[in-house]
matplotlib code that plots the C-alpha trace (Angstrom):
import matplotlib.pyplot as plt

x = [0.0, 2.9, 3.8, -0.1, -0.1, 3.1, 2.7, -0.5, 1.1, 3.6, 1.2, -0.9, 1.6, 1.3, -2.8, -2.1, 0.3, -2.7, -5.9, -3.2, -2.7, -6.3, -7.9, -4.9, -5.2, -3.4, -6.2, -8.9, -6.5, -5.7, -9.7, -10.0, -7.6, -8.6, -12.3, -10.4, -8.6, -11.4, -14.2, -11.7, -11.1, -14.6, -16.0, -13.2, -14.6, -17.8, -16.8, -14.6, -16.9, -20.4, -17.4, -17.2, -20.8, -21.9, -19.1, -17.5, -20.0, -22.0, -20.0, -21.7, -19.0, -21.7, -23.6, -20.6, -19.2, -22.2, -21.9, -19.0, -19.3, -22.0, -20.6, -17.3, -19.3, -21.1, -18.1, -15.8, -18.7, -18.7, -15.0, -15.1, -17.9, -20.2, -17.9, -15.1, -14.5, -13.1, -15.0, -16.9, -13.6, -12.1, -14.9, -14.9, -11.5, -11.7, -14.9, -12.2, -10.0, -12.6, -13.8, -10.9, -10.4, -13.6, -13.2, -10.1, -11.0, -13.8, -12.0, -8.8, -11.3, -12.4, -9.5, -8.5, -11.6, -10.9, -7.4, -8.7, -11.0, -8.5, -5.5, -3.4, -0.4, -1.7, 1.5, 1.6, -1.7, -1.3, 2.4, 0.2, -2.4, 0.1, 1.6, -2.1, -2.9, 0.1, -0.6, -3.9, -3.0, -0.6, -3.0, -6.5, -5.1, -4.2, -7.4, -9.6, -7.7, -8.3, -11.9, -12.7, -11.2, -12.6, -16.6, -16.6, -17.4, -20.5, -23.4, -23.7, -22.3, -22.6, -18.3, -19.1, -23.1, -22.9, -20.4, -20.4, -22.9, -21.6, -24.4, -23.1, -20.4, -22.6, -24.8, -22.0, -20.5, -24.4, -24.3, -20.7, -21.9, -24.7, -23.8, -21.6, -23.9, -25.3, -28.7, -29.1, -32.8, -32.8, -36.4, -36.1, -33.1, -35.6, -38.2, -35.8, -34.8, -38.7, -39.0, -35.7, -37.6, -40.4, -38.9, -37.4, -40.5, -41.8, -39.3, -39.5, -43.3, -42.7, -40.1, -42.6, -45.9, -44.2, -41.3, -38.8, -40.2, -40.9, -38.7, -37.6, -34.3, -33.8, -30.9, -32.1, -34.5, -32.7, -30.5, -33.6, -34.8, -31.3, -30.2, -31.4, -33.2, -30.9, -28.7, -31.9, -33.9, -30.3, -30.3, -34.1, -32.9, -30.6, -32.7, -35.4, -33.0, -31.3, -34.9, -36.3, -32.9, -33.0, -36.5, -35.3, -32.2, -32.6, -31.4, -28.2, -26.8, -28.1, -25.0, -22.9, -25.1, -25.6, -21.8, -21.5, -24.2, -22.3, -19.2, -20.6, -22.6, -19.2, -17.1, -19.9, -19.2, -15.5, -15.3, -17.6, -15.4, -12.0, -13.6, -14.5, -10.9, -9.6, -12.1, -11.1, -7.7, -8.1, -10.6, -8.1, -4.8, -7.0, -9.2, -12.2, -15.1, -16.2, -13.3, -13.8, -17.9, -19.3, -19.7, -23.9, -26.2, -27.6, -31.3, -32.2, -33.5, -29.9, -28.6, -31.9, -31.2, -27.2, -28.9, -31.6, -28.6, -26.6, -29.4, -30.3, -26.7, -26.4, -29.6, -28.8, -25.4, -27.1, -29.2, -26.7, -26.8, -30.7, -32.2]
y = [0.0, 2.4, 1.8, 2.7, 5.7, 6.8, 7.0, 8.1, 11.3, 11.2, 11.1, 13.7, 16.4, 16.3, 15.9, 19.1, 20.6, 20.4, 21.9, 24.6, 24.9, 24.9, 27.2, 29.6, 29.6, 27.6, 27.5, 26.4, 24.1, 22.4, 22.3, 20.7, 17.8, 16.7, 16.5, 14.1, 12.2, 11.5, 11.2, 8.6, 6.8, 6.4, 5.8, 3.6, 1.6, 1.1, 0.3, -2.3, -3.6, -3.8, -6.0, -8.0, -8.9, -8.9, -8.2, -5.1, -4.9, -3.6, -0.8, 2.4, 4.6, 7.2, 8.0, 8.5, 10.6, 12.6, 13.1, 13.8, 16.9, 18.0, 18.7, 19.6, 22.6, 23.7, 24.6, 26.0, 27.8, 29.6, 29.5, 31.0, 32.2, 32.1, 34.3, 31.8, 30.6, 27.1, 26.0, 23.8, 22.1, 21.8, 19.9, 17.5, 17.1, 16.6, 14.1, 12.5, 11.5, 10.0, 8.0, 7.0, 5.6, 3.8, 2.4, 0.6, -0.2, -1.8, -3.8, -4.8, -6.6, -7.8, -9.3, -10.1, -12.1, -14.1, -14.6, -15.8, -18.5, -19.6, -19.9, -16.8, -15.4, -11.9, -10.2, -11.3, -10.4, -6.7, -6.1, -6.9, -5.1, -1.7, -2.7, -2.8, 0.9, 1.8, 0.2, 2.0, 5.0, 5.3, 3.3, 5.5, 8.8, 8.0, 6.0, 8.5, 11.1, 8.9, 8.5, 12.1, 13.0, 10.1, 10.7, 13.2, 12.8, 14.2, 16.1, 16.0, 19.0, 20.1, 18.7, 15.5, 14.9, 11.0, 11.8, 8.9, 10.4, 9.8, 10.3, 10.1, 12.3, 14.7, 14.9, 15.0, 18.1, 19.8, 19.2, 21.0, 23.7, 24.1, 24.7, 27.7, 30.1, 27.6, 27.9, 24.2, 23.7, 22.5, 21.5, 19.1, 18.1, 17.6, 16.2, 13.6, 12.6, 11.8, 9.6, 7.8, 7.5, 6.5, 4.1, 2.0, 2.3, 0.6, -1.6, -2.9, -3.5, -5.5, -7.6, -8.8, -8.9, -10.5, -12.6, -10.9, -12.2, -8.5, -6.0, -2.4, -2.0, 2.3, 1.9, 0.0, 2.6, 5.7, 4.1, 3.9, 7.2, 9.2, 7.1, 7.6, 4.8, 3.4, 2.5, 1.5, -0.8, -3.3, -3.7, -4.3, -6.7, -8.7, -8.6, -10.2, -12.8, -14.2, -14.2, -16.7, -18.4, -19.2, -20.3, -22.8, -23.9, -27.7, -27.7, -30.1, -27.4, -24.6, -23.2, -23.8, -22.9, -19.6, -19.4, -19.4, -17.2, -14.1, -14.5, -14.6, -11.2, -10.0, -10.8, -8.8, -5.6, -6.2, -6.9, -3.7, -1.3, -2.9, -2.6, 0.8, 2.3, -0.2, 1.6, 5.3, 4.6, 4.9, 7.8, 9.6, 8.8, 9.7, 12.4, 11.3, 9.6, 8.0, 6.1, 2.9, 3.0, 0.8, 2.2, 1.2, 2.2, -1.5, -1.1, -1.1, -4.6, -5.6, -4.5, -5.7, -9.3, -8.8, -7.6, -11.0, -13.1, -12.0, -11.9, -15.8, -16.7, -15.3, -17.0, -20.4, -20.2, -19.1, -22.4, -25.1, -28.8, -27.8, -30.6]
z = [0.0, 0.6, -3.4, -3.8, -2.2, -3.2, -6.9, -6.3, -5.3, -7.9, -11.1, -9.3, -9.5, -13.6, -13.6, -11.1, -13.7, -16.5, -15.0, -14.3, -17.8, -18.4, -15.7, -15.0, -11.4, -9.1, -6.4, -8.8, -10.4, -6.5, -6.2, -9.0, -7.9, -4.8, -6.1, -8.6, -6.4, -4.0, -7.1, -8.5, -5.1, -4.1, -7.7, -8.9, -5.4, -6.7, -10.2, -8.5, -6.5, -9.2, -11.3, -8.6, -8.2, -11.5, -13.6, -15.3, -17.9, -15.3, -14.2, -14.2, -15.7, -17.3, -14.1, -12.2, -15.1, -15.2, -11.2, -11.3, -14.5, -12.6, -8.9, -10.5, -12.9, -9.5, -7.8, -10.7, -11.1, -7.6, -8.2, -10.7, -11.8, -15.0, -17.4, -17.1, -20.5, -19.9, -17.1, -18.9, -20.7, -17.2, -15.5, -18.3, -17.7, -14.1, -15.2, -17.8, -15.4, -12.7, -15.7, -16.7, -13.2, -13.0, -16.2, -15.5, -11.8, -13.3, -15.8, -12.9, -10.8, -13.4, -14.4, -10.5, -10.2, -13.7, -12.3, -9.3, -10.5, -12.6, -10.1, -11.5, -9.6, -8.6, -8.7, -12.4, -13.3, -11.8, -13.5, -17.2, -15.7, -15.9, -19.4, -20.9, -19.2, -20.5, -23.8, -23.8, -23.4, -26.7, -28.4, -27.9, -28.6, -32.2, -32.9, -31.6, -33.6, -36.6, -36.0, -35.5, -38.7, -40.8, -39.4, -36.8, -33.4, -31.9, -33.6, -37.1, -39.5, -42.9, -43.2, -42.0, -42.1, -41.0, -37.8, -35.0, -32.8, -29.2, -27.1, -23.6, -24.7, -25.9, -22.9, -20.7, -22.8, -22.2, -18.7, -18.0, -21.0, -19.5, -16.0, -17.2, -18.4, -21.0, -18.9, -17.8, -17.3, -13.8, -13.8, -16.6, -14.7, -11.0, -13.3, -14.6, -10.9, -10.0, -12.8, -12.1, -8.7, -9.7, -12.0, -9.2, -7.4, -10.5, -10.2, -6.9, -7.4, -10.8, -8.4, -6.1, -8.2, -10.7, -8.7, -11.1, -14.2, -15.3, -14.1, -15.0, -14.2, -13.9, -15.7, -18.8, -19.1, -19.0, -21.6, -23.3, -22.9, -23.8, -26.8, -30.7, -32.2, -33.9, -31.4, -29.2, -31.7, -32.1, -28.2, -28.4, -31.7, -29.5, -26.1, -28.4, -29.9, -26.1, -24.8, -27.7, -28.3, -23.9, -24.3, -27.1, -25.4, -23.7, -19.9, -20.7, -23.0, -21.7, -20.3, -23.2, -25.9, -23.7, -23.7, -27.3, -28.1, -25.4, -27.0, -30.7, -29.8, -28.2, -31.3, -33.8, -31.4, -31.3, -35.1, -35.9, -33.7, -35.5, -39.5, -38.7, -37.2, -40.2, -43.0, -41.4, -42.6, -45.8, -45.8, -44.1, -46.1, -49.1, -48.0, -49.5, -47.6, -50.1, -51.4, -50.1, -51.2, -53.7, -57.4, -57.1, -54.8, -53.7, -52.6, -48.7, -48.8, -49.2, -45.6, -43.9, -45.6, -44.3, -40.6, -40.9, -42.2, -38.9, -36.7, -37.5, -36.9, -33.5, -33.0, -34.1, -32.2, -29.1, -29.2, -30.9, -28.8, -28.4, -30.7]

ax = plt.figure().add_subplot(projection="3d")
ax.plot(x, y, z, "-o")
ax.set_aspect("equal")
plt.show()
């Protein structure tokens, strides 16, 4: 623990060093850190530990981002008041940081736990553990780079009309913008908290009238509620698929076949994210967007065939040993 805490301290001092940069004052700048240090300690706790029950799929890295914008706006802003021009970029960054920290306490306990099961030598486990941070930070800087100038990241403009939307970004950005002058509607904001609340109400009823057959997690739901359709209706898509494919699934190869079907459904998320950093390459090195497009305009029915095609492969995988 004395290693812990020591280069703790150490990689403070440059965090430190940059919300100087950013906000100009060393005060503000000091404020800023120890709401990161203690944001990161007792979020990257709760990360850890929702890995450890359910797994690090599970971590809530956007509500505690979002908490952590939010709390960190409201003080730069008494601070430093509402003309300050880069208050909102600095509470993202003090948010980007605490994320950052959840996100990877998250995905260590993860690993711990794996390791664990397993019989893994911890020491081992957490010396890799540093080379892939290490790996991940010079790794995401240039692919996020690359992405932003291929599509764009965020909302949509007239240079790059079919940008990658980002929607938790985005609402993270109005949150800090809003705070600062920005005029954050703070009774949407209340009204949203009674819903969340009565959403778990809801919940909690649907637990015991039902036995947990129907629930409505608050979670699921705001997901629901914040993202565009077309990221909503494929998670509906798949929901709809592991619910028939479990119901098809005989109990000798039920575990298996489930087995199969999470890691086929991973690999289709994995493979999308690696085609589209590997198709931004060549948009980039050519400065065209459409270089890499197809010389005909195929018909709509085509991708909904490639999407049923896809859809019935996940589902037969899901349920393969059934018969």
């Amino acid at each position: 623990m004395r290693w812990v805490i020591t280069g703790v301290a150490v990689l403070v001092v440059p965090v430190l060093a940059l919300y100087y940069s950013i906000v100009g004052t060393f005060g503000v700048a000091l404020a800023m850190t120890a709401i990161m240090v203690v944001a990161g300690f007792l979020f990257s706790s709760v990360a850890a530990y929702m890995a450890g029950l359910v797994g690090s799929s599970n971590n809530p890295v956007s509500g505690i981002t979002i908490a952590t914008i939010l709390f960190t706006s409201l003080l730069l802003l008494f601070l430093m008041g509402e003309s300050a021009g880069v208050g909102a970029a600095a509470a993202i960054m003090v948010g980007a940081v605490v994320c950052c920290a959840a996100a990877i306490g998250g995905d260590n306990l993860q690993d711990l736990k794996a390791g664990h099961i397993v019989g893994a030598t911890p020491w081992r486990q957490q010396f890799m553990q540093g080379i892939g941070v290490i790996s991940a930070v010079l790794v995401m800087a240039p692919i996020l780079n690359l992405m932003l100038a291929a599509y764009g990241i965020g909302p949509p403009t007239a240079e790059q009309p079919n940008s990658l939307l980002a929607p938790q970004a985005t609402l993270m950005a109005s949150v800090a913008e809003g705070v600062f002058g920005a005029g954050l509607p703070w009774g949407m904001v209340g009204l949203g908290a009674l819903i969340g609340v009565a959403i778990i109400g809801l919940d909690r009823y649907l637990v015991q009238a039902t036995q947990g057959a129907w629930r409505a997690p608050v979670l699921a739901v705001a997901v629901g509620i914040y993202l565009p359709l077309e990221l909503s209706v494929p998670i509906l898509a798949g929901g709809l698929i592991a619910h028939f494919a479990a119901r098809r699934r005989s109990p000798e190869s039920r575990d298996w076949s489930a087995r199969n079907g999470l890691l086929f459904a991973a690999g289709l998320i994995t493979g999308e994210a690696l085609i589209g950093i590997l198709m931004a390459i060549p948009i980039v090195v050519s400065g065209n967007p459409n270089v890499i497009a197809l010389p005909v305009s195929l018909p709509a029915i085509a991708g909904l065939a490639v999407v049923a095609a896809v859809a019935l492969a996940l589902y037969r995988t899901a349920t393969r040993g059934s018969d």
